[in-house]
GUDREN-360747 format. One record per residue: residue in three letters; x, y, z of N, C-alpha, C, O in turn. Coordinates in nm, 2 decimals, always signed. Each point is the difference from the previous one (the first is absolute). Layout:
N
   type       nx       ny       nz      cax      cay      caz       cx       cy       cz       ox       oy       oz
    ALA        X        Y        Z        X        Y        Z        X        Y        Z        X        Y        Z
...
//
This chain:
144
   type       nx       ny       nz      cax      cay      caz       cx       cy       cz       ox       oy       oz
    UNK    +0.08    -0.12    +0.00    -0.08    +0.12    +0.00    +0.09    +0.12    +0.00    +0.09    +0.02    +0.08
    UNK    -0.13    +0.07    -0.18    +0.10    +0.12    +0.00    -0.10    +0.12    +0.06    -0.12    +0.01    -0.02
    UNK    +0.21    +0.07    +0.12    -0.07    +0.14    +0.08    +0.03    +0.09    -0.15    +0.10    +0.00    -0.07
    UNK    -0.24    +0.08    +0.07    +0.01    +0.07    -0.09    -0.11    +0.11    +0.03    -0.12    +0.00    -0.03
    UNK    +0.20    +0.11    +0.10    -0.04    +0.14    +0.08    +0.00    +0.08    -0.13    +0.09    -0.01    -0.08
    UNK    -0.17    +0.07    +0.06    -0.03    +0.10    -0.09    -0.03    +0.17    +0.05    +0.05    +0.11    -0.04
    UNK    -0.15    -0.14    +0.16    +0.01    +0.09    +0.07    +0.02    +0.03    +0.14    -0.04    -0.10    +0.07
    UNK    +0.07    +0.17    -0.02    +0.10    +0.03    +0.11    -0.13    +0.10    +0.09    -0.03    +0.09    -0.07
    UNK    -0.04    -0.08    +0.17    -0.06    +0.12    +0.08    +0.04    +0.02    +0.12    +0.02    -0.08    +0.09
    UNK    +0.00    +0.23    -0.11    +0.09    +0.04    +0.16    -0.07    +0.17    +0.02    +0.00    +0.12    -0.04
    UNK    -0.06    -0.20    +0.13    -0.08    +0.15    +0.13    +0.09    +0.06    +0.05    +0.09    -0.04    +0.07
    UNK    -0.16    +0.20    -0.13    +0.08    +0.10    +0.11    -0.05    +0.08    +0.03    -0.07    +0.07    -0.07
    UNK    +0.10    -0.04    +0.23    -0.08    +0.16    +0.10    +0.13    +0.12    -0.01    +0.02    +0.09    +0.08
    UNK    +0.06    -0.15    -0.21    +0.07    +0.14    -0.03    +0.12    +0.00    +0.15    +0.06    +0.10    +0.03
    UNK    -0.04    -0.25    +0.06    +0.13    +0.03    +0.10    +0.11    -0.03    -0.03    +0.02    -0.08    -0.10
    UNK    +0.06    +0.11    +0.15    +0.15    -0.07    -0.02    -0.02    -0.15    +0.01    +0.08    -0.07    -0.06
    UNK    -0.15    +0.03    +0.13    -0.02    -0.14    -0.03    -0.02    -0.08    -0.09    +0.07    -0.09    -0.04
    UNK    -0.20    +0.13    -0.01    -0.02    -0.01    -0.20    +0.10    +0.04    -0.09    +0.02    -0.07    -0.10
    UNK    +0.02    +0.15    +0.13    +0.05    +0.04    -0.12    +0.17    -0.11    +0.02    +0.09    -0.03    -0.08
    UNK    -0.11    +0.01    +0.17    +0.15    -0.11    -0.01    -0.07    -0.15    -0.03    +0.09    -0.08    -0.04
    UNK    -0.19    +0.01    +0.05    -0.04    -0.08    -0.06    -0.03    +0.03    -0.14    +0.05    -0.08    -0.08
    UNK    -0.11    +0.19    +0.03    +0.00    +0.04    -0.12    +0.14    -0.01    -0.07    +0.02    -0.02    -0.12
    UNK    +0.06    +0.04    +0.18    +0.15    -0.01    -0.07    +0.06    -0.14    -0.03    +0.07    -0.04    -0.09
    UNK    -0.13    -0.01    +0.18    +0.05    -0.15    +0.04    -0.10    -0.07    -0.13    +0.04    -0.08    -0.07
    UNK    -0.22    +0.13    +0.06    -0.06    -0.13    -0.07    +0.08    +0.08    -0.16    +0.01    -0.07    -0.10
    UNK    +0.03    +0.18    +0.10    +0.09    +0.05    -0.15    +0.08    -0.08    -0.04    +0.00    -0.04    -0.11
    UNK    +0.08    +0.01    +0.18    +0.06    -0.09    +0.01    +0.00    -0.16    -0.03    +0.10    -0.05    -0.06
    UNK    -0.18    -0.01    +0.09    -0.08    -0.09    -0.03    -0.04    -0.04    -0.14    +0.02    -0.10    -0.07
    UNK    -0.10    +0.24    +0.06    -0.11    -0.04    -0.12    +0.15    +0.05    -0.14    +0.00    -0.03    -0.12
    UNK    +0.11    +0.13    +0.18    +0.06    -0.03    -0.15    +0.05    -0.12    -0.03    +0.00    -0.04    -0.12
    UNK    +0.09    -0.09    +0.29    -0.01    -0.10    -0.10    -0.08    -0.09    -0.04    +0.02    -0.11    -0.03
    UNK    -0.12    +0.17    +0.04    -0.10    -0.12    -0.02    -0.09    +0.03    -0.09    -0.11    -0.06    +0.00
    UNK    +0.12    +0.17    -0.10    -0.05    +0.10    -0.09    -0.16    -0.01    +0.00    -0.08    -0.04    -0.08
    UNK    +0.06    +0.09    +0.20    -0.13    +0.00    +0.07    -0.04    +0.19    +0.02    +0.10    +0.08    +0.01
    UNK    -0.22    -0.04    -0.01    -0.01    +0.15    +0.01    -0.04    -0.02    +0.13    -0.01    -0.10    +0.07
    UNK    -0.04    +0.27    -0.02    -0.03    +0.02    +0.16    -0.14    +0.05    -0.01    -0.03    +0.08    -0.09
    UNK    -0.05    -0.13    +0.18    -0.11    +0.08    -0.01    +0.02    +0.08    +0.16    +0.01    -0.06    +0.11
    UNK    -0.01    +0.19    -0.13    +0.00    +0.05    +0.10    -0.09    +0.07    +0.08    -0.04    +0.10    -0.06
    UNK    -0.01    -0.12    +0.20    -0.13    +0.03    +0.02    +0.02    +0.04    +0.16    +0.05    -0.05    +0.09
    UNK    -0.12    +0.17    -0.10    -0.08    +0.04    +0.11    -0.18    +0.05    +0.01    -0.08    +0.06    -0.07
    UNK    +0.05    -0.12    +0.21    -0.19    +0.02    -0.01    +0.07    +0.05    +0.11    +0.11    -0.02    +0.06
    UNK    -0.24    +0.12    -0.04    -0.04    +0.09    +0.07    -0.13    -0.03    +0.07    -0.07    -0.08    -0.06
    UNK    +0.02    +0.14    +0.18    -0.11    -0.01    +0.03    -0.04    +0.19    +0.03    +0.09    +0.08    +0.02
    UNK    -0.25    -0.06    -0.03    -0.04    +0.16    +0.03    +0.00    -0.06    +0.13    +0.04    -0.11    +0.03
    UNK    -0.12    +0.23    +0.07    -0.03    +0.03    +0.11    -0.17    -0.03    -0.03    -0.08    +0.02    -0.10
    UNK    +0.07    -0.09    +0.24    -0.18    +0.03    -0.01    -0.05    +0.06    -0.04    -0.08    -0.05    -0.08
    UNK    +0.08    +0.18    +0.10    -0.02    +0.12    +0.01    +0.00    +0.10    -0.14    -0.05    +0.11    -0.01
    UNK    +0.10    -0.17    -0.10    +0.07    +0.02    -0.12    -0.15    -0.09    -0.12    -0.09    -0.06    +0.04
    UNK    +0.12    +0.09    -0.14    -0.11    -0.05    -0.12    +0.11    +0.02    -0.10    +0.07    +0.09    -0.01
    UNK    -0.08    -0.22    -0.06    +0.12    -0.01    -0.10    -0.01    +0.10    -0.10    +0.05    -0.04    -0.11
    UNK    -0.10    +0.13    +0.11    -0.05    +0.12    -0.13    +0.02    +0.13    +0.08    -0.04    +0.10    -0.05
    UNK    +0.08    -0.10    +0.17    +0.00    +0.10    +0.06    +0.13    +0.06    -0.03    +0.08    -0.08    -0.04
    UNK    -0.04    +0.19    +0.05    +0.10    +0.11    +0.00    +0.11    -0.08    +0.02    +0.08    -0.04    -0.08
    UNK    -0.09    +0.01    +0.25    +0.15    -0.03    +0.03    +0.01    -0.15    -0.03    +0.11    -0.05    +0.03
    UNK    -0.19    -0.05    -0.08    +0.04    -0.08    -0.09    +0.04    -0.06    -0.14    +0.02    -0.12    -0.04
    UNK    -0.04    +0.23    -0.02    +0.02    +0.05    -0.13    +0.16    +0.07    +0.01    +0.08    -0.01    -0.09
    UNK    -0.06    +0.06    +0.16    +0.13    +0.09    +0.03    +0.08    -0.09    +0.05    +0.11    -0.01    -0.06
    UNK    -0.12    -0.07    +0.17    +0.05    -0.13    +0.01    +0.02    -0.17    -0.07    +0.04    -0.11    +0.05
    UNK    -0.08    +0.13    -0.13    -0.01    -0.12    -0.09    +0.13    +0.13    -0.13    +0.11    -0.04    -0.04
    UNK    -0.16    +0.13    +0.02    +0.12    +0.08    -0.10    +0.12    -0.01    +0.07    +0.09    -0.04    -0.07
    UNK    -0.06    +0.07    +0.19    +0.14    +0.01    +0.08    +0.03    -0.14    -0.05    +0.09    -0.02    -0.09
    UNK    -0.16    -0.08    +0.15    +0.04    -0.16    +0.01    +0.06    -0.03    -0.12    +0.09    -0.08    +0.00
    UNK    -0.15    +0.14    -0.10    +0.04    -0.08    -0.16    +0.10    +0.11    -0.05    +0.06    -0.05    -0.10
    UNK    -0.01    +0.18    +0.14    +0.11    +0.04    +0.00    +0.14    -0.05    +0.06    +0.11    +0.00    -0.05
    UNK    -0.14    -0.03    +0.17    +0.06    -0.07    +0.10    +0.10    -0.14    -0.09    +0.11    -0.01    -0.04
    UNK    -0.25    -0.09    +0.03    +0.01    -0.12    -0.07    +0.08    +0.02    -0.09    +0.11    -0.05    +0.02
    UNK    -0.12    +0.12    -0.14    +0.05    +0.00    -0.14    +0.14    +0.06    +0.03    +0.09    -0.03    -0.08
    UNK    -0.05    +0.13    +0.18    +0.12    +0.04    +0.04    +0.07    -0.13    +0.03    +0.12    +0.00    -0.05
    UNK    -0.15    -0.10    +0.12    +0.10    -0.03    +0.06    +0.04    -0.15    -0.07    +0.09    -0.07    +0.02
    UNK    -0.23    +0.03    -0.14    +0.03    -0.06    -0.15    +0.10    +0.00    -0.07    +0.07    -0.09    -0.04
    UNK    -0.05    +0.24    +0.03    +0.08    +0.09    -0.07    +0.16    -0.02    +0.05    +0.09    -0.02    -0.08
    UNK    -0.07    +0.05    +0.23    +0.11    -0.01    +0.02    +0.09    -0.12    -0.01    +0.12    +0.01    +0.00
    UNK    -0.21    -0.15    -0.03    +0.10    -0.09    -0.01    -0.01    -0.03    -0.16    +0.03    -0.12    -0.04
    UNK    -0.09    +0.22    -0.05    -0.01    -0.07    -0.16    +0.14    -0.03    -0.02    +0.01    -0.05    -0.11
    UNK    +0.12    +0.07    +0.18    +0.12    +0.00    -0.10    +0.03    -0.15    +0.03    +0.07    -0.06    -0.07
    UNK    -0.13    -0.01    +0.18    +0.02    -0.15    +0.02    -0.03    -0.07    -0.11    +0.03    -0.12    -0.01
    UNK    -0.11    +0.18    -0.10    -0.05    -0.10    -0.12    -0.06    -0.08    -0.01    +0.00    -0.09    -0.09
    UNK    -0.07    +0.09    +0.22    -0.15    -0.11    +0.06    -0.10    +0.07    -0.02    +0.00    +0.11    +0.06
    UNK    -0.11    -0.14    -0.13    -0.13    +0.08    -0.04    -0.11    -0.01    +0.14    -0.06    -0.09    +0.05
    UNK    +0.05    +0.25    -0.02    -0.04    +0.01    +0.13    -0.17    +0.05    -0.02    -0.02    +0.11    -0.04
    UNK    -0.11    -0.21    +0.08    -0.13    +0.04    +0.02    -0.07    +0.08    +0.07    -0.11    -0.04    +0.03
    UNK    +0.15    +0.16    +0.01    -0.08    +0.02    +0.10    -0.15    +0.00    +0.04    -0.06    +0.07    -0.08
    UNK    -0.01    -0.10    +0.16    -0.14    -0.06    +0.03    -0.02    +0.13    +0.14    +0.08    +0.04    +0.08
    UNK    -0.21    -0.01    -0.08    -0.06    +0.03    +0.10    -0.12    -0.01    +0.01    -0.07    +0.00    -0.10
    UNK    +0.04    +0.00    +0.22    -0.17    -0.12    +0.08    +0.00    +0.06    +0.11    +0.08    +0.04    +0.08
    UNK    -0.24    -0.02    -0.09    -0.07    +0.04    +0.09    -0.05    -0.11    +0.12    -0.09    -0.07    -0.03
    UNK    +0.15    +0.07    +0.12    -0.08    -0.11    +0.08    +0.07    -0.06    +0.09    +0.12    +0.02    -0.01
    UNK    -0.16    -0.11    +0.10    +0.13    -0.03    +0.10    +0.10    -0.06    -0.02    -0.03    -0.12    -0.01
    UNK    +0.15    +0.15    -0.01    +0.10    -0.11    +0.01    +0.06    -0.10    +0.00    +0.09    -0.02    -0.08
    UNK    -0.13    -0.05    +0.14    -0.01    -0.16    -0.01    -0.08    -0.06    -0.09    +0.04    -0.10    -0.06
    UNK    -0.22    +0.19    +0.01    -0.08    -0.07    -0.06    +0.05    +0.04    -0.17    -0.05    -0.06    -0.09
    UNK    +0.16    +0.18    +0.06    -0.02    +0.04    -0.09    +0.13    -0.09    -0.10    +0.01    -0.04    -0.12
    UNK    +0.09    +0.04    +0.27    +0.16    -0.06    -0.04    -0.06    -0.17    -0.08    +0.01    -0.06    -0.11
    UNK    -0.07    +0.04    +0.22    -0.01    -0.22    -0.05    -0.12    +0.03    -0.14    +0.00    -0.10    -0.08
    UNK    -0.08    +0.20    +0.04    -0.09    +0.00    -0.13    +0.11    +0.02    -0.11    +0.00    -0.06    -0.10
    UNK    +0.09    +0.16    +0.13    +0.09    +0.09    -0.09    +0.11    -0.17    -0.06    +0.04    -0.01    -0.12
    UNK    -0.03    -0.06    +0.18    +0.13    -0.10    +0.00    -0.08    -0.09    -0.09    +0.05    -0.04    -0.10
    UNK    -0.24    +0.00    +0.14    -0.07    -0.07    -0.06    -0.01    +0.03    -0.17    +0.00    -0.06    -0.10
    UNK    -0.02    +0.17    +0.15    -0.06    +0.10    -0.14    +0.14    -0.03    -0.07    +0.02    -0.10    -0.07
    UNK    +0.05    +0.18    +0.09    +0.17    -0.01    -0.13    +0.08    -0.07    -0.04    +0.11    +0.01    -0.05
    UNK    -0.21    -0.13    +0.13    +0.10    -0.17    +0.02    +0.14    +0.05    +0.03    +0.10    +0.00    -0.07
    UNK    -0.11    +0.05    +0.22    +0.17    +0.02    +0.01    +0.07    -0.17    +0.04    -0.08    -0.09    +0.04
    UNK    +0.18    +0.07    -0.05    +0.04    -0.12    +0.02    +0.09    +0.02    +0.14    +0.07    -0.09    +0.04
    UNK    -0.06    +0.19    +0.01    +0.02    +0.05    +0.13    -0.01    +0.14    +0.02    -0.02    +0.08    -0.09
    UNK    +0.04    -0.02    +0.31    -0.03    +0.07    +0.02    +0.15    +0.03    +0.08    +0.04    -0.08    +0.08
    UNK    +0.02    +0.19    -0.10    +0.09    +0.02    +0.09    -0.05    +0.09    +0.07    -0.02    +0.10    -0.07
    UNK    -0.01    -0.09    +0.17    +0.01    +0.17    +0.11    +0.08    -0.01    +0.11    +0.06    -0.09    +0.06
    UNK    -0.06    +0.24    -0.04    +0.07    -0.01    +0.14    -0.05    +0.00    +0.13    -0.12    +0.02    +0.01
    UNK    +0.17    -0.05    +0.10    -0.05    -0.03    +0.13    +0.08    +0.10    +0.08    +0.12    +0.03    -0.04
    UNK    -0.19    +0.03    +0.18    +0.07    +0.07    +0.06    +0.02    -0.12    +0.11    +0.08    +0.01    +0.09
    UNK    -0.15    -0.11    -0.12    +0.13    -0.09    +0.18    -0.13    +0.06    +0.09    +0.07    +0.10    +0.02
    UNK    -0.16    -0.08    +0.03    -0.03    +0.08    +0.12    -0.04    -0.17    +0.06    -0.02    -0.10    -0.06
    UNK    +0.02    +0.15    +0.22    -0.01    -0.16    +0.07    -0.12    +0.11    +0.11    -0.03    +0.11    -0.01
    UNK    -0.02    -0.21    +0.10    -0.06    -0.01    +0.12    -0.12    +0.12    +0.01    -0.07    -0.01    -0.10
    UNK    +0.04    +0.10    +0.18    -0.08    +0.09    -0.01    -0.04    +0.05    -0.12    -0.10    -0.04    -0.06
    UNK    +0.19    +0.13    +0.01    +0.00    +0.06    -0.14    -0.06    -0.07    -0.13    -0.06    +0.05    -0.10
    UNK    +0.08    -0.17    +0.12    +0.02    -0.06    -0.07    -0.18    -0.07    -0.02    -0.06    -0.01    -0.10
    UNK    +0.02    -0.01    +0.21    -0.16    -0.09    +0.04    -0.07    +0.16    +0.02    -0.11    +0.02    +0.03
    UNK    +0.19    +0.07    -0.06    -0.13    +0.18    -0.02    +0.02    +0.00    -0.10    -0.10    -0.05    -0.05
    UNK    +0.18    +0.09    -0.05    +0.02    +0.05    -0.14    -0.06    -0.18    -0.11    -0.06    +0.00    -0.10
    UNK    +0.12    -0.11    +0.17    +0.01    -0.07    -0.12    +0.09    -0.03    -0.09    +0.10    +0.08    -0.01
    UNK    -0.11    -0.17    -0.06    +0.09    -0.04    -0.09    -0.04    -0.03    -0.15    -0.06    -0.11    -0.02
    UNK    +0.09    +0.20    -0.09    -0.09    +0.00    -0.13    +0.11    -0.12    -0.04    -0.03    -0.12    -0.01
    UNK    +0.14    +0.18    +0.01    +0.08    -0.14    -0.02    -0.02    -0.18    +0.01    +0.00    -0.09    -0.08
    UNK    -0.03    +0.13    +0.24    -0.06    -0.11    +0.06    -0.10    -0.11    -0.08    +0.02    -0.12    -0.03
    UNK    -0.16    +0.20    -0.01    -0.08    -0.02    -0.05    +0.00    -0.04    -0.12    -0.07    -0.09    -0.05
    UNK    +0.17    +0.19    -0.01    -0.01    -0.07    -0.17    +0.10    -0.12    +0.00    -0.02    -0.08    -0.09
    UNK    +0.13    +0.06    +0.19    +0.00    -0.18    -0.03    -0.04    -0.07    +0.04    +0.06    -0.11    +0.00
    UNK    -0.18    +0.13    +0.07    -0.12    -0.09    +0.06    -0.06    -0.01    -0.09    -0.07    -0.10    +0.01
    UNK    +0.04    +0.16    -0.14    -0.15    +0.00    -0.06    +0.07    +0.02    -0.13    -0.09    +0.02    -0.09
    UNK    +0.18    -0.03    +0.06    +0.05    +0.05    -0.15    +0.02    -0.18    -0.08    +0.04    -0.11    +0.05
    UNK    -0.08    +0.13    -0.13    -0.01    -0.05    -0.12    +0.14    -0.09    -0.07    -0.01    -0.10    -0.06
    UNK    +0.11    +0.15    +0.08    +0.10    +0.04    -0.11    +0.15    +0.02    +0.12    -0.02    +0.11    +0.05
    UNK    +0.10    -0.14    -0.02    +0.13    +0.06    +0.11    +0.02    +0.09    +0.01    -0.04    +0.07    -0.09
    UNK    +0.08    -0.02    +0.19    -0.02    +0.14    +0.04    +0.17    +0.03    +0.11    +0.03    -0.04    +0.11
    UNK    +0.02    +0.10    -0.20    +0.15    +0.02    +0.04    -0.03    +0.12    +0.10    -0.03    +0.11    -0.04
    UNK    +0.05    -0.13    +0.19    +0.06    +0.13    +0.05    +0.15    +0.06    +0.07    +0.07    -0.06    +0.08
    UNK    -0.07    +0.16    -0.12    +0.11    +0.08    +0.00    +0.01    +0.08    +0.12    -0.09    +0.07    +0.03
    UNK    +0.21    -0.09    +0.04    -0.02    +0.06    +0.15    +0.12    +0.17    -0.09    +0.04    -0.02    -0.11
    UNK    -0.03    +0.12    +0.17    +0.09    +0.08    -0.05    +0.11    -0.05    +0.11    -0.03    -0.06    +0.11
    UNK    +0.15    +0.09    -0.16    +0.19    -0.02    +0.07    -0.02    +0.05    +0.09    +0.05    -0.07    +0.09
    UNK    -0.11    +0.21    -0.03    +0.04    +0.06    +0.12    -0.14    -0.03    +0.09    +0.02    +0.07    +0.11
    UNK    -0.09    -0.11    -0.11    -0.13    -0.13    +0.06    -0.11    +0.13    +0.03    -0.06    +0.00    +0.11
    UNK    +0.04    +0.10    -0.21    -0.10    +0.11    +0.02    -0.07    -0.04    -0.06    -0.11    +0.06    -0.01
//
């Protein structure tokens, strides 16, 4: 049986953390001449209507954001997708991987343990509980 990754998806909240998994799945998908789909979802506030002012202004930041930071690694010569989704994170990451038949997921992880960790959650966590497909995570070198 031959592995044959075509596509690559790697979430990012725009931290130093992603973006060094992002370097790392670059890495990857050039030897494996695989592209990136790169993706961050977002969620509004309660309080918010997806047609409203500040989510219209926020959904423009996001996809400026996105397409910047596309941009900054075009000279790797890995064809970079950028994706953005409305909706929660975990539900958006495991459809996005379904949807683009990624043949994996690299993201990064911050490491958090104990308290922090059972308040905030683990998107990480989650998507290699529920993902589809392998799901590479990437701690960053200096463990932020």
């Amino acid at each position: 049986m031959a592995l044959e990754i075509r596509h690559i998806l790697v979430p990012t909240d725009f931290s130093d953390t992603a973006d060094h998994a992002l370097r790392y799945a670059l890495e990857l998908a050039g030897a494996l001449g695989a592209d990136v789909q790169l993706l961050h979802a977002w969620q509004l506030s309660a309080y918010a209507s997806p047609n409203s002012e500040l989510a219209v202004g926020m959904e423009r930041d996001l996809r400026r954001d996105l397409d910047a930071l596309a941009q900054r690694y075009v000279a790797s010569g890995v064809v970079i997708h950028p994706q953005l989704r409305l909706g929660p994170p975990t539900g958006e990451l495991l459809d996005a991987a379904t949807e683009l038949d990624c043949g994996v997921i690299v993201m990064g992880t911050s490491g958090r343990t104990g308290f922090e960790h059972f308040i905030l959650g683990s998107v990480a966590e989650q998507v290699v509980r529920h993902a589809r497909c392998p799901v590479l995570t990437i701690r960053h070198p200096e463990g932020t």
